[in-house]
mmJSON file of the N, C-alpha and C atoms, coordinates in Angstrom:
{"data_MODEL":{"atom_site":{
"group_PDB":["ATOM","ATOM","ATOM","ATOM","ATOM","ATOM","ATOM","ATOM","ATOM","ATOM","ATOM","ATOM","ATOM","ATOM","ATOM","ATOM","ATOM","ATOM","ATOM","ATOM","ATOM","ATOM","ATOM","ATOM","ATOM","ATOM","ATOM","ATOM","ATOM","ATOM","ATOM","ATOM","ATOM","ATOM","ATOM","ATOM","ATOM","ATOM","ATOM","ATOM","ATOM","ATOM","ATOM","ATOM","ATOM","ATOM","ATOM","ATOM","ATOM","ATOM","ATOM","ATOM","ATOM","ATOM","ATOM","ATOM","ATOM","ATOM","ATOM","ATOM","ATOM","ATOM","ATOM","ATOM","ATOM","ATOM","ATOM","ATOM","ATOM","ATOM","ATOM","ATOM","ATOM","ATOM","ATOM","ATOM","ATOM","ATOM","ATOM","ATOM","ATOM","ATOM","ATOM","ATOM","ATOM","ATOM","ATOM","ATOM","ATOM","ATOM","ATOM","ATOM","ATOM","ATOM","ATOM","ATOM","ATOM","ATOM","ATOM","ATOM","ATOM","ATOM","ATOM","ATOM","ATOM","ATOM","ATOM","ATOM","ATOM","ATOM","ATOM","ATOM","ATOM","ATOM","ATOM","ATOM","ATOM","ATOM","ATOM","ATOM","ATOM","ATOM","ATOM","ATOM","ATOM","ATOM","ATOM","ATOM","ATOM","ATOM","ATOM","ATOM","ATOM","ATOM","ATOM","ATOM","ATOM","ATOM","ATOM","ATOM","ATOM","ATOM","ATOM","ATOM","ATOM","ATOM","ATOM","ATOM","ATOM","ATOM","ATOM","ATOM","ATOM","ATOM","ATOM","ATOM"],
"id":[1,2,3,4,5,6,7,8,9,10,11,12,13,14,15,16,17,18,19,20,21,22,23,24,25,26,27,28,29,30,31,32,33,34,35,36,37,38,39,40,41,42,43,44,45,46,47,48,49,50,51,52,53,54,55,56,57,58,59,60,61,62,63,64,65,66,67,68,69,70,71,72,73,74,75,76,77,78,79,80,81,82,83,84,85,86,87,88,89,90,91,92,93,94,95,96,97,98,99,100,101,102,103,104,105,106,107,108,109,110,111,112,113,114,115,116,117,118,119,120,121,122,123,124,125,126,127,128,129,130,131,132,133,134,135,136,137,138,139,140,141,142,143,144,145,146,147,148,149,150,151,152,153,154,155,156],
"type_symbol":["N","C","C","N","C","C","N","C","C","N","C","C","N","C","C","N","C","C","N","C","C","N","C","C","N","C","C","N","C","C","N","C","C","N","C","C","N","C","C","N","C","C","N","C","C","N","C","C","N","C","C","N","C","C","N","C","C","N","C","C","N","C","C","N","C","C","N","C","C","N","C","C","N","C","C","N","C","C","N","C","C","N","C","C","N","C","C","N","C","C","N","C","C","N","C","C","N","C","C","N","C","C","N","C","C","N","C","C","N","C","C","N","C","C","N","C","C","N","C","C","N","C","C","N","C","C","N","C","C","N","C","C","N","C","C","N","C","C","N","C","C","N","C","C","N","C","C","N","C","C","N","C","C","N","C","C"],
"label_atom_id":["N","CA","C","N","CA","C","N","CA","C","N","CA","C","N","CA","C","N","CA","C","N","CA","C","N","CA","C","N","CA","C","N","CA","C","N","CA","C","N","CA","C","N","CA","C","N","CA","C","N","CA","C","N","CA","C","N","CA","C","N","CA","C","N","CA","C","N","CA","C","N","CA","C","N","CA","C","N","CA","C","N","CA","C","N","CA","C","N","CA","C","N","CA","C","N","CA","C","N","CA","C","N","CA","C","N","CA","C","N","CA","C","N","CA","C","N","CA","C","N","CA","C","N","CA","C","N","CA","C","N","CA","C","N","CA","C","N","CA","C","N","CA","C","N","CA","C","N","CA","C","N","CA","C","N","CA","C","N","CA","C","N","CA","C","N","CA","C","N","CA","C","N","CA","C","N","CA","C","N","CA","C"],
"label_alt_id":[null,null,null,null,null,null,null,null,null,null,null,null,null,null,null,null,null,null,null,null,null,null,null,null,null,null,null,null,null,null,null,null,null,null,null,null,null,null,null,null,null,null,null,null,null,null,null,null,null,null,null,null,null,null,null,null,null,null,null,null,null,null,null,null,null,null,null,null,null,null,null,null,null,null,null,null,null,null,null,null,null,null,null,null,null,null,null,null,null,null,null,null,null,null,null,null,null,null,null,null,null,null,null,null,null,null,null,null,null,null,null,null,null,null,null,null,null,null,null,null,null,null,null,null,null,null,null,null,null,null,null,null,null,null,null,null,null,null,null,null,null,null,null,null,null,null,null,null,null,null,null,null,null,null,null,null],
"label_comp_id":["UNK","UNK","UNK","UNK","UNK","UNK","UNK","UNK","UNK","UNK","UNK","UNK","UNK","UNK","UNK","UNK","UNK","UNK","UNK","UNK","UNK","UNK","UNK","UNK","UNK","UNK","UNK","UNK","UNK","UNK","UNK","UNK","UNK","UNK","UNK","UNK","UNK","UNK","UNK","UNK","UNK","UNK","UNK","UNK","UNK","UNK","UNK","UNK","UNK","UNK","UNK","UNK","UNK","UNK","UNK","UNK","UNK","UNK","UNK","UNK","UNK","UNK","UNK","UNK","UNK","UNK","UNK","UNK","UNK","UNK","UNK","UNK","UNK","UNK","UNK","UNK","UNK","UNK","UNK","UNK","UNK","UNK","UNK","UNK","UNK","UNK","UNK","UNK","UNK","UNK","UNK","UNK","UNK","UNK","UNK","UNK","UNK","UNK","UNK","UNK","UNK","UNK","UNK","UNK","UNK","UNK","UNK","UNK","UNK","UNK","UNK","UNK","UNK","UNK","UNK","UNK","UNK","UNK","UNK","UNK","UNK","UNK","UNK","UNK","UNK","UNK","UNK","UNK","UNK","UNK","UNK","UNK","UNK","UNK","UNK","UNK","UNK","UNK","UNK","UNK","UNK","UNK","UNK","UNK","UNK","UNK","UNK","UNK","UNK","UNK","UNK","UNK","UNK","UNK","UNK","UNK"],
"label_asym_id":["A","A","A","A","A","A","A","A","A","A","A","A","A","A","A","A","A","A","A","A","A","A","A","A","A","A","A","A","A","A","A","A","A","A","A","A","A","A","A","A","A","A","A","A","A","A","A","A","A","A","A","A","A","A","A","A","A","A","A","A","A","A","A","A","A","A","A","A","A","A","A","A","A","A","A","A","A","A","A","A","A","A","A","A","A","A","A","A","A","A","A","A","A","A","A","A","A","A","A","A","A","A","A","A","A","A","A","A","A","A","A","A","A","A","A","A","A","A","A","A","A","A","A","A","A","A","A","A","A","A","A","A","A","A","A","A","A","A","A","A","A","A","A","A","A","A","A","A","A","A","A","A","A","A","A","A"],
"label_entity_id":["1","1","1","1","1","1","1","1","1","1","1","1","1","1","1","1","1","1","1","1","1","1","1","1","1","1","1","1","1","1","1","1","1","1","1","1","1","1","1","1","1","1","1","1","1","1","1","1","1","1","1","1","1","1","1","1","1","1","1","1","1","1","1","1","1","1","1","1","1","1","1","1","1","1","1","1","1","1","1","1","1","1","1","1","1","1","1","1","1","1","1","1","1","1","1","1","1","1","1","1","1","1","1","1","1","1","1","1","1","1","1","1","1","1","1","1","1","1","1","1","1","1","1","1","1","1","1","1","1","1","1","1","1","1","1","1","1","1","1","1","1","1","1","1","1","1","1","1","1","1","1","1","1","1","1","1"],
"label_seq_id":[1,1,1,2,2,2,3,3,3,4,4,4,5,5,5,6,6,6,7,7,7,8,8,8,9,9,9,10,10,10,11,11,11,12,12,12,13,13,13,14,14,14,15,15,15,16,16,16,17,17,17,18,18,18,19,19,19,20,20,20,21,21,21,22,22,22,23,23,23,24,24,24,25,25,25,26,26,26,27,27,27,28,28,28,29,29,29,30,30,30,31,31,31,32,32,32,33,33,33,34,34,34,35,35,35,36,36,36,37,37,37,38,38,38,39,39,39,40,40,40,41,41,41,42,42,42,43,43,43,44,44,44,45,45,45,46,46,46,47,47,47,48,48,48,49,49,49,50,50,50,51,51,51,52,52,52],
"pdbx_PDB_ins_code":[null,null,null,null,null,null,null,null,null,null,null,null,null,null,null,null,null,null,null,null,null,null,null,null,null,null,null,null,null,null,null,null,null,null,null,null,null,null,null,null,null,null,null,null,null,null,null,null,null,null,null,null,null,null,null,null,null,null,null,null,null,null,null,null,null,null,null,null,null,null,null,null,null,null,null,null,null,null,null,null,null,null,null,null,null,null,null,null,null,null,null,null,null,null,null,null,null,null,null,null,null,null,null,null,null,null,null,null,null,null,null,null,null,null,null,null,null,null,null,null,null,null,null,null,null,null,null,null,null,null,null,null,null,null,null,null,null,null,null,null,null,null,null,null,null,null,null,null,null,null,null,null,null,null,null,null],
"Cartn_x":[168.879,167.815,168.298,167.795,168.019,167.634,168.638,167.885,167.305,165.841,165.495,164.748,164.235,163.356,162.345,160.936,159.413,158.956,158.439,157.276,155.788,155.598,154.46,153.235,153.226,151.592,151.982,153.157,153.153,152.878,153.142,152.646,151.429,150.818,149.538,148.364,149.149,148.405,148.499,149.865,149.922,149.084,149.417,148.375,146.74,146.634,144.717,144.448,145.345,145.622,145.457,146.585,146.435,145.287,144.666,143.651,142.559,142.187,140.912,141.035,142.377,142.559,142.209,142.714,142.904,141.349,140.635,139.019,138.739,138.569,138.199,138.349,139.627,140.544,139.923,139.512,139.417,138.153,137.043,135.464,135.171,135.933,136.194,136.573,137.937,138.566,138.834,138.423,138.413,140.051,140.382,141.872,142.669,143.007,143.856,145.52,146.973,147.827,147.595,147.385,147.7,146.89,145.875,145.165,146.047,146.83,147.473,149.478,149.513,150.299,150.395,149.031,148.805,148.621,148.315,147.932,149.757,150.235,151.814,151.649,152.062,152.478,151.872,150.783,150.381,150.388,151.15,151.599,152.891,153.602,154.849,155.133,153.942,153.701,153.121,152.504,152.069,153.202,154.324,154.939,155.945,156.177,157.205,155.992,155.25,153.932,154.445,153.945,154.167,156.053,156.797,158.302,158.876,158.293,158.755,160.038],
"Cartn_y":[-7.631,-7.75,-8.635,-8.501,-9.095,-9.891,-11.503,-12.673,-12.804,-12.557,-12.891,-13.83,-14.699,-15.413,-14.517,-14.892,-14.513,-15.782,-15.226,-15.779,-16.251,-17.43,-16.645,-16.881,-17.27,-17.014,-15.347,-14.775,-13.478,-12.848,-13.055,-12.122,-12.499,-13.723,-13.905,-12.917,-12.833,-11.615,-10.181,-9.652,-8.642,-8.208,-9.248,-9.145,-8.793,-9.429,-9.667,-8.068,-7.687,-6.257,-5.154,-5.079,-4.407,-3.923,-5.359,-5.526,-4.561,-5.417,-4.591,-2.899,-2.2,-0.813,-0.627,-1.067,-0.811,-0.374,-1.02,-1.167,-0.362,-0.012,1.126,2.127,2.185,4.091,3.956,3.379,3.512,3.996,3.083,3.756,5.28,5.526,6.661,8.115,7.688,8.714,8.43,7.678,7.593,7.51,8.052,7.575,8.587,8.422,9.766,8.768,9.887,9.586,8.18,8.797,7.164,6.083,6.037,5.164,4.119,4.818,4.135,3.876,4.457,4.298,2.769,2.337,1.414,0.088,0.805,-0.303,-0.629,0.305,-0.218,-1.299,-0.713,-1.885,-3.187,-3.467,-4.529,-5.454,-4.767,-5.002,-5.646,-4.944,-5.551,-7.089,-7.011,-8.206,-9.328,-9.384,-10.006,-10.77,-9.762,-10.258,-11.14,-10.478,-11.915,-12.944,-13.041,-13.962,-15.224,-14.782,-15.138,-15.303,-15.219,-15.339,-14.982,-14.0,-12.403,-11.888],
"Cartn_z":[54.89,55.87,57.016,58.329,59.235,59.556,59.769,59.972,61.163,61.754,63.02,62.919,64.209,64.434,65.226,64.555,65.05,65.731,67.177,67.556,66.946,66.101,65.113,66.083,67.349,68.067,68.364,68.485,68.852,67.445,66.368,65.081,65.163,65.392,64.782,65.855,67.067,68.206,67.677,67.339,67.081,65.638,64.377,63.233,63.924,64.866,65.085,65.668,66.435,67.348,66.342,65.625,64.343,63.719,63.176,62.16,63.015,64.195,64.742,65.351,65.592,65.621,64.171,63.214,61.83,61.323,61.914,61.35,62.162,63.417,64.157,63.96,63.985,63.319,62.046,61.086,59.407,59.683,60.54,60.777,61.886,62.218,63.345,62.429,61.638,61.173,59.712,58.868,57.568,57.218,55.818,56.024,55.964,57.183,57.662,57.432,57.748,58.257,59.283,59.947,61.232,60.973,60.348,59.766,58.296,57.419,56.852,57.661,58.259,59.331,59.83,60.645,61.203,59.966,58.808,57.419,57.152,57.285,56.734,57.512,58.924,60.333,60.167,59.811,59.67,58.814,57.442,55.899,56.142,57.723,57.873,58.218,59.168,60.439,59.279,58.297,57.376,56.553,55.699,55.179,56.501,57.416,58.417,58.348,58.547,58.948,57.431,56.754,55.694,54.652,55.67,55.48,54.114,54.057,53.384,53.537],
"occupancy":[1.0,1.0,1.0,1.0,1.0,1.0,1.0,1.0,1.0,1.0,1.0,1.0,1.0,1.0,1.0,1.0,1.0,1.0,1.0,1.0,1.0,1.0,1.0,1.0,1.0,1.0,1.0,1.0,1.0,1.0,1.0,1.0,1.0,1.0,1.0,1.0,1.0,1.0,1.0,1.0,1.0,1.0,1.0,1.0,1.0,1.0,1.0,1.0,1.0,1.0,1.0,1.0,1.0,1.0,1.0,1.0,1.0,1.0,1.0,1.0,1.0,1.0,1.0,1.0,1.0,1.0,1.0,1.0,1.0,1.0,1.0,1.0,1.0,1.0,1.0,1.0,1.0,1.0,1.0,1.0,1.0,1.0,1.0,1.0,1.0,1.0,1.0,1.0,1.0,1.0,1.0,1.0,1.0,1.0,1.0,1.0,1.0,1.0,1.0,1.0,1.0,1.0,1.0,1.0,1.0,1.0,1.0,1.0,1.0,1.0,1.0,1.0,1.0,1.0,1.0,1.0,1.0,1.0,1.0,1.0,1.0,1.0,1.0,1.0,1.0,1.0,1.0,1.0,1.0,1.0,1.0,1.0,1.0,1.0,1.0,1.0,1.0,1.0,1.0,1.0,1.0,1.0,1.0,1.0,1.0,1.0,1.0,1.0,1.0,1.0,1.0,1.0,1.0,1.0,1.0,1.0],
"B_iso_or_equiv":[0.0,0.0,0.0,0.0,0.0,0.0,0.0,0.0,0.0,0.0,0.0,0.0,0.0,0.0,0.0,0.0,0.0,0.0,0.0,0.0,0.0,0.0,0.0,0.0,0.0,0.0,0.0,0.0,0.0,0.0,0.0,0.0,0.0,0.0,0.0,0.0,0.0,0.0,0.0,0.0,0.0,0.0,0.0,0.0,0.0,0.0,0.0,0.0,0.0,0.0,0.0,0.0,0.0,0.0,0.0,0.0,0.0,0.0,0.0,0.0,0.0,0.0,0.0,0.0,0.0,0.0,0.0,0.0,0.0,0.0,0.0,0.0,0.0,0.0,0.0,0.0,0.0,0.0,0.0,0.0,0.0,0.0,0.0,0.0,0.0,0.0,0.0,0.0,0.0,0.0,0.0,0.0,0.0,0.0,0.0,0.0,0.0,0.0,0.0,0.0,0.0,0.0,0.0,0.0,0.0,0.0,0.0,0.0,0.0,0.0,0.0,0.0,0.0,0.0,0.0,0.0,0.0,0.0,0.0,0.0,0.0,0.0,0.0,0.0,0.0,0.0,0.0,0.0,0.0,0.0,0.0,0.0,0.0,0.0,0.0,0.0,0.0,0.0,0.0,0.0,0.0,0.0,0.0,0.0,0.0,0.0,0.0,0.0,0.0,0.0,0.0,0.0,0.0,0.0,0.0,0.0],
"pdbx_formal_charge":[null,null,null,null,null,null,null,null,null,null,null,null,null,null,null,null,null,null,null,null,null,null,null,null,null,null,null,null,null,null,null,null,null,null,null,null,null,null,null,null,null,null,null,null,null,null,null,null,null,null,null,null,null,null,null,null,null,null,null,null,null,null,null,null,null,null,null,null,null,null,null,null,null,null,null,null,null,null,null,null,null,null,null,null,null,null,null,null,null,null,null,null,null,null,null,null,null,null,null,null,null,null,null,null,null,null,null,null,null,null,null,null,null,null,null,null,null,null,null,null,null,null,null,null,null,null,null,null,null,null,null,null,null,null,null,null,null,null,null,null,null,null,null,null,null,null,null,null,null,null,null,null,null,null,null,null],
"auth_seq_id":[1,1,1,2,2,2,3,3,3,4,4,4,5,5,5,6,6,6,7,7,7,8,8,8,9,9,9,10,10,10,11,11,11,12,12,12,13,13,13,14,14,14,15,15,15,16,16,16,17,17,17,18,18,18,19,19,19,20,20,20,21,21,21,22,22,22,23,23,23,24,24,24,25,25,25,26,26,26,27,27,27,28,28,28,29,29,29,30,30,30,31,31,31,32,32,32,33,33,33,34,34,34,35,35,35,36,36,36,37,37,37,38,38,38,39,39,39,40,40,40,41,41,41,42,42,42,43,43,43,44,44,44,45,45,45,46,46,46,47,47,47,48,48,48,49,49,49,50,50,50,51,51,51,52,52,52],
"auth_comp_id":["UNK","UNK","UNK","UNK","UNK","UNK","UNK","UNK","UNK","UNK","UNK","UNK","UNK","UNK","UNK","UNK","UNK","UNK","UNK","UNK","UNK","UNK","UNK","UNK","UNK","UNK","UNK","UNK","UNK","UNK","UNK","UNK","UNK","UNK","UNK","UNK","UNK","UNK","UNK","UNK","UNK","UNK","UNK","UNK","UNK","UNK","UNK","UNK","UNK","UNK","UNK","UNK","UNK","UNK","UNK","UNK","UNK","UNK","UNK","UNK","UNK","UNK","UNK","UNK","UNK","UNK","UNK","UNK","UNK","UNK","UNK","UNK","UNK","UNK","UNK","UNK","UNK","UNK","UNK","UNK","UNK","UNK","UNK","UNK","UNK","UNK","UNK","UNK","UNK","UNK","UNK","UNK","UNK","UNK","UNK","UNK","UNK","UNK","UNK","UNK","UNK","UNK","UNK","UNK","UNK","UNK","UNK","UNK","UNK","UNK","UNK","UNK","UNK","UNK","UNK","UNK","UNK","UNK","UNK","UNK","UNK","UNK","UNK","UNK","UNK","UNK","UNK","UNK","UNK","UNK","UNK","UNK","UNK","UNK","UNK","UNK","UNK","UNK","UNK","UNK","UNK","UNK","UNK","UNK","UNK","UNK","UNK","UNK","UNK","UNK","UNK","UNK","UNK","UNK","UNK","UNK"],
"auth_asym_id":["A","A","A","A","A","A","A","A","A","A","A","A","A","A","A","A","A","A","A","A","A","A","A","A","A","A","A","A","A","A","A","A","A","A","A","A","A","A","A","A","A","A","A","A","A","A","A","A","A","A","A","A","A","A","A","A","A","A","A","A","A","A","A","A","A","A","A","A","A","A","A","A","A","A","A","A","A","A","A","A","A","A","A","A","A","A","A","A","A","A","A","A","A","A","A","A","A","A","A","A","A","A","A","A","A","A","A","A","A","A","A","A","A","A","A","A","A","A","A","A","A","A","A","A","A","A","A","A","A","A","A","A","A","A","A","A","A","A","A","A","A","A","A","A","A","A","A","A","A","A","A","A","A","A","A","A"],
"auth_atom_id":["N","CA","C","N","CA","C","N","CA","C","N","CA","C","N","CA","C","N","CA","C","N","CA","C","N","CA","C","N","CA","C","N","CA","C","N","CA","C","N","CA","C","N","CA","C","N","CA","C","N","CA","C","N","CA","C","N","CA","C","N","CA","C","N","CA","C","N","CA","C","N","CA","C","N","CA","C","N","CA","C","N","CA","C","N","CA","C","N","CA","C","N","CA","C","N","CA","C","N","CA","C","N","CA","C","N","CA","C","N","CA","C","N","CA","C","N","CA","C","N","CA","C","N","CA","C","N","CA","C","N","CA","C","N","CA","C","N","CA","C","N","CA","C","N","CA","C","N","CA","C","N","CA","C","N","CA","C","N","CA","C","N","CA","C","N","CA","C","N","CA","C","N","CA","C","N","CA","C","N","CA","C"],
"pdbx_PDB_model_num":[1,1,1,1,1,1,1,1,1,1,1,1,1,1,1,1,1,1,1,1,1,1,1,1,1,1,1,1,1,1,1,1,1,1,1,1,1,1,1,1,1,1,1,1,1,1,1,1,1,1,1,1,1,1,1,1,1,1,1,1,1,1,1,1,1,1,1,1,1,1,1,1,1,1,1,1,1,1,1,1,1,1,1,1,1,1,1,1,1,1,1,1,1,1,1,1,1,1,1,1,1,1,1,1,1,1,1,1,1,1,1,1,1,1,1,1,1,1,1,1,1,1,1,1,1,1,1,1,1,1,1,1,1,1,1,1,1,1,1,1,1,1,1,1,1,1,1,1,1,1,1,1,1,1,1,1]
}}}
Protein backbone atom coordinates (compact mmCIF):
# COMPACT_ATOMS: atom_id res chain seq x y z
CA UNK A 1 0.00 0.00 0.00
CA UNK A 2 0.98 3.45 -0.59
CA UNK A 3 2.44 5.58 1.99
CA UNK A 4 0.57 8.96 1.55
CA UNK A 5 -0.18 11.77 3.66
CA UNK A 6 -4.09 12.95 4.01
CA UNK A 7 -5.31 16.22 4.59
CA UNK A 8 -7.63 15.15 7.43
CA UNK A 9 -9.87 18.62 7.32
CA UNK A 10 -9.92 17.47 3.55
CA UNK A 11 -11.21 13.74 4.43
CA UNK A 12 -13.27 15.00 7.09
CA UNK A 13 -15.04 17.36 4.01
CA UNK A 14 -15.02 14.78 1.61
CA UNK A 15 -16.45 12.01 4.39
CA UNK A 16 -19.40 14.78 5.21
CA UNK A 17 -19.90 15.15 1.06
CA UNK A 18 -20.15 11.55 0.72
CA UNK A 19 -22.33 10.80 3.63
CA UNK A 20 -25.03 13.39 2.60
CA UNK A 21 -25.10 12.20 -1.44
CA UNK A 22 -25.04 8.79 0.24
CA UNK A 23 -28.42 9.51 2.11
CA UNK A 24 -29.96 11.25 -0.79
CA UNK A 25 -29.17 8.70 -3.60
CA UNK A 26 -30.19 5.80 -0.88
CA UNK A 27 -33.77 7.91 -0.35
CA UNK A 28 -34.19 8.80 -4.17
CA UNK A 29 -33.07 5.45 -5.62
CA UNK A 30 -32.96 2.78 -2.94
CA UNK A 31 -29.93 0.55 -3.40
CA UNK A 32 -28.98 0.59 -6.64
CA UNK A 33 -25.28 0.16 -8.16
CA UNK A 34 -24.17 3.79 -7.58
CA UNK A 35 -25.69 3.97 -4.38
CA UNK A 36 -23.36 1.24 -2.97
CA UNK A 37 -20.72 2.62 -5.27
CA UNK A 38 -20.71 5.82 -3.31
CA UNK A 39 -21.01 3.42 0.18
CA UNK A 40 -17.59 1.79 -0.91
CA UNK A 41 -16.05 5.46 -1.51
CA UNK A 42 -16.85 6.49 1.67
CA UNK A 43 -15.79 3.06 3.42
CA UNK A 44 -12.50 4.19 1.79
CA UNK A 45 -12.23 7.81 3.11
CA UNK A 46 -13.13 6.28 6.59
CA UNK A 47 -10.58 3.72 6.84
CA UNK A 48 -7.62 6.65 5.85
CA UNK A 49 -9.66 8.79 8.39
CA UNK A 50 -9.16 6.35 10.80
CA UNK A 51 -5.36 5.19 9.63
CA UNK A 52 -6.34 2.04 8.10
Amino acid sequence: MKNIKYDKKAIKHKMEELRLSLNSAYVKHGNTKEVVKMSQELDKYISIAQGK
